[in-house]
TIDO-62360 format. One record per atom (N, C-alpha, C): x, y, z; residue in one letter. Coordinates in steps of 0.02 Angstrom, whole numbers, plus 32768, in hexadecimal, padded with zeros to 4 digits. Each point is the difference from the previous one (the first is absolute). Example, Ala and Ser with C-alpha at 12.3 -4.5 7.8 and 13.67 -1.06 7.14 Angstrom:
<lumvexs>
82947EE48186a/7FD3803B8000a/802D803C8000a/7FEE80357FDCs/802A803B8003s/7FD980378025s/
</lumvexs>
This chain:
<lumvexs>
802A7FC58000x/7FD6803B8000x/802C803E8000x/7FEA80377FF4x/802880518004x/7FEA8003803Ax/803780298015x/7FF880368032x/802680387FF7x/7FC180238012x/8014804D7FEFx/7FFF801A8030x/8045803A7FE4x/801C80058056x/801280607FEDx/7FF48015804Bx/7FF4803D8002x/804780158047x/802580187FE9x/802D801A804Ex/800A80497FF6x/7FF9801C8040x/80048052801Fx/804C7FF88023x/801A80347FE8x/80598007802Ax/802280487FE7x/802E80068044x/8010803D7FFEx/803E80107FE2x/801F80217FF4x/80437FF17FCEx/801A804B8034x/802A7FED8030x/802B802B8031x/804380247FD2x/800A7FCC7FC8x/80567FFB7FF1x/80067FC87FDBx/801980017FD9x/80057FBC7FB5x/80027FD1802Dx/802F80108041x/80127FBD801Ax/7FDE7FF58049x/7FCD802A7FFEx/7FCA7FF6803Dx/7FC380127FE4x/7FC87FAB7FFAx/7FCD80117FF5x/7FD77FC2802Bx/7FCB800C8016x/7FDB7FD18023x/7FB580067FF7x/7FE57FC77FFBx/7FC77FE87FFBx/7FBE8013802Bx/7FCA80207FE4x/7FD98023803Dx/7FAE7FCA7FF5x/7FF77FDE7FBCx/7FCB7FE6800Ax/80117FCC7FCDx/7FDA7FCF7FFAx/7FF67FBD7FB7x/7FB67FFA7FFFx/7FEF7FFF7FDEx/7FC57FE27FE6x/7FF37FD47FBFx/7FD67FD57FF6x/80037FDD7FD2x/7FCA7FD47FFDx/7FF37FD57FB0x/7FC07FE78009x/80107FB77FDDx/7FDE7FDF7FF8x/80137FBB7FE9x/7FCC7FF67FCDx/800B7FED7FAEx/7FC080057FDAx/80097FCA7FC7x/7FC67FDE7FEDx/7FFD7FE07FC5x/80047FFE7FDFx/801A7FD77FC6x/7FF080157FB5x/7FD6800A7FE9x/7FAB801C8018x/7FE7802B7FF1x/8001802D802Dx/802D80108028x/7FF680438026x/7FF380178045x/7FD47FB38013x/7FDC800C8045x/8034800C8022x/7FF9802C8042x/80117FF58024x/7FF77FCE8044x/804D7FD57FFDx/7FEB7FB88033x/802980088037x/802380368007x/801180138057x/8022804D8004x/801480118020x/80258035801Fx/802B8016803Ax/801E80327FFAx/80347FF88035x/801F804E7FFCx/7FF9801D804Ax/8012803F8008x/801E800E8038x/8027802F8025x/80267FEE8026x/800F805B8007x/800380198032x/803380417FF9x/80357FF98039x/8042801E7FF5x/80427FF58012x/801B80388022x/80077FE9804Bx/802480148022x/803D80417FE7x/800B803B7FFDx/802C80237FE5x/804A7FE58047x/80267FF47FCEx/80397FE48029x/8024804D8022x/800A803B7FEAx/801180388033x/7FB4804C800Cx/7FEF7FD68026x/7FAB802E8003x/8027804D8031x/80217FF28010x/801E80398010x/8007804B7FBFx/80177FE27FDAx/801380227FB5x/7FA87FF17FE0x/7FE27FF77FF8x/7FD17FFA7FE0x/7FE180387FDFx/7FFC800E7FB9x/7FC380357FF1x/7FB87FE37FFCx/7FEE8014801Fx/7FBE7FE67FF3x/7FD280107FC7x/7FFC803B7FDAx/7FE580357FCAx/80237FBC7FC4x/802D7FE47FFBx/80087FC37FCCx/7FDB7FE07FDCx/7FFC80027FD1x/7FD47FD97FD4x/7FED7FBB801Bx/80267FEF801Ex/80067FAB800Ex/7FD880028053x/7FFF80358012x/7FCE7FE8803Ax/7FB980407FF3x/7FF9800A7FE3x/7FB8801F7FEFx/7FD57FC28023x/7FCA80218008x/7FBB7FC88011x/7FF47FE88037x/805B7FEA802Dx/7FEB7FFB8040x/8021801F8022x/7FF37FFC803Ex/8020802B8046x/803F7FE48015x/801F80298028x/805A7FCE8001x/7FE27FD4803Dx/7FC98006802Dx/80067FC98035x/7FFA7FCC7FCFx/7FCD7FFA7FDEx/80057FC47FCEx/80397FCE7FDCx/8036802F7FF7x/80427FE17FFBx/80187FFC8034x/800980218035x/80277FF48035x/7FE67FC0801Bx/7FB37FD18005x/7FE67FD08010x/80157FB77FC2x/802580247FC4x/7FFD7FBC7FD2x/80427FDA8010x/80117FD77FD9x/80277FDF7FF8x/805080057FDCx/802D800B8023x/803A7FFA7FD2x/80137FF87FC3x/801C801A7FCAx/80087FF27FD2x/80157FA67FE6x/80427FEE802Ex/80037FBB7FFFx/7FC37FC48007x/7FCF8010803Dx/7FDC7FDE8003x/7FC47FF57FD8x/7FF1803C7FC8x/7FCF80127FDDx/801C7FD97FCCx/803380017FD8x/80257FE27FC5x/7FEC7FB78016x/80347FE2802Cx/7FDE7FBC8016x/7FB67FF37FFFx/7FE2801C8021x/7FC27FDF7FF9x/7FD880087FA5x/801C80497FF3x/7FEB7FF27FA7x/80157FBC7FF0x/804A7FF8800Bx/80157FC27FD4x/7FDE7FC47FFEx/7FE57FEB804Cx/7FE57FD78019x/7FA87FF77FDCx/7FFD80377FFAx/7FB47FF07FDEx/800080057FB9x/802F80027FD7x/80177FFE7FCFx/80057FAC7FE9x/7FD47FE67FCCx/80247FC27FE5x/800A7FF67FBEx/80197FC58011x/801B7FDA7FB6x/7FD1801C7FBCx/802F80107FD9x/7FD47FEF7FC4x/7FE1805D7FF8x/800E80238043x/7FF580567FF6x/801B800F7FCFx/7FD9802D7FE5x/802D803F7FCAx/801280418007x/8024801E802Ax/800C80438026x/7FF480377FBBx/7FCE80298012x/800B80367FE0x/7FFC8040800Dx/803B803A8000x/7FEE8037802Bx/800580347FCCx/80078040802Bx/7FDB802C7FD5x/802C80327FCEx/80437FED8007x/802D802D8009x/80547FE6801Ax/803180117FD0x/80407FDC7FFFx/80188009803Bx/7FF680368005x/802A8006806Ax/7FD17FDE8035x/7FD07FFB7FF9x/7FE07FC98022x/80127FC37FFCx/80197FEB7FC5x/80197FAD7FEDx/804A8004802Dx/802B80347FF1x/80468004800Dx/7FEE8001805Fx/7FCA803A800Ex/80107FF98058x/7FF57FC8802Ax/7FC87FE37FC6x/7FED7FAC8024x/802F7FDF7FFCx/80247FF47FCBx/80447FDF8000x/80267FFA8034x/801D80437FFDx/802D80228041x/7FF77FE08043x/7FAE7FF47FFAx/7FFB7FFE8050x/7FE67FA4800Fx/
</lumvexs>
C-alpha cells in the first residue's frame, strides 16, 4: 500500500533541523484510506523555540511540551509501518530529513 507522508520541521542551520510533527495515511490502490498515523514532536531545545513557525501553527506549545520525543515518535512510525509500504512524501527535504534521522 502507499503511504503518504506529511512532516513539519524546523531548519535552525543546514546542520540543525528537527522534526516538530509526522502525519500520514495508509491507502489503496483505489485510494481508500486504511489507517493513519500522526504524532507531534517534542521540540528537542524548547528553550530556543519560535513559536510564530510555520511548523507549529495550530497548536499551543503545552501541546508539544506534552508529546513525545523526536526518537520515540520515528520508532513508533517505523513500527506501524509495514512490509510491502510505499513511502511517499511531499517534498525532497522531507525524504533527505527522514533519512537523516
Amino acid at each position: 500500500m502507499y503511504v503518504i507522508m506529511d512532516i513539519e520541521w524546523v531548519d535552525e542551520s543546514p546542520e540543525s533541523k528537527y522534526i516538530t510533527q509526522i502525519a500520514a495515511v495508509r491507502v489503496n490502490e483505489n485510494w481508500e484510506t486504511k489507517d493513519s498515523f500522526t504524532r507531534l514532536v517534542s521540540p528537542s531545545q524548547m528553550a530556543n523555540v519560535d513559536w510564530q513557525h510555520v511548523a507549529f501553527n495550530g497548536y499551543s506549545p503545552e501541546e508539544f511540551y506534552r508529546a513525545d520525543p523526536e526518537d520515540n515518535v520515528l520508532s513508533v512510525f517505523a513500527e506501524w509501518l509495514q512490509d510491502g509500504d510505499t513511502l511517499c512524501v511531499w517534498h525532497h527535504e522531507a525524504k533527505k530529513l527522514l533519512q537523516s534521522q
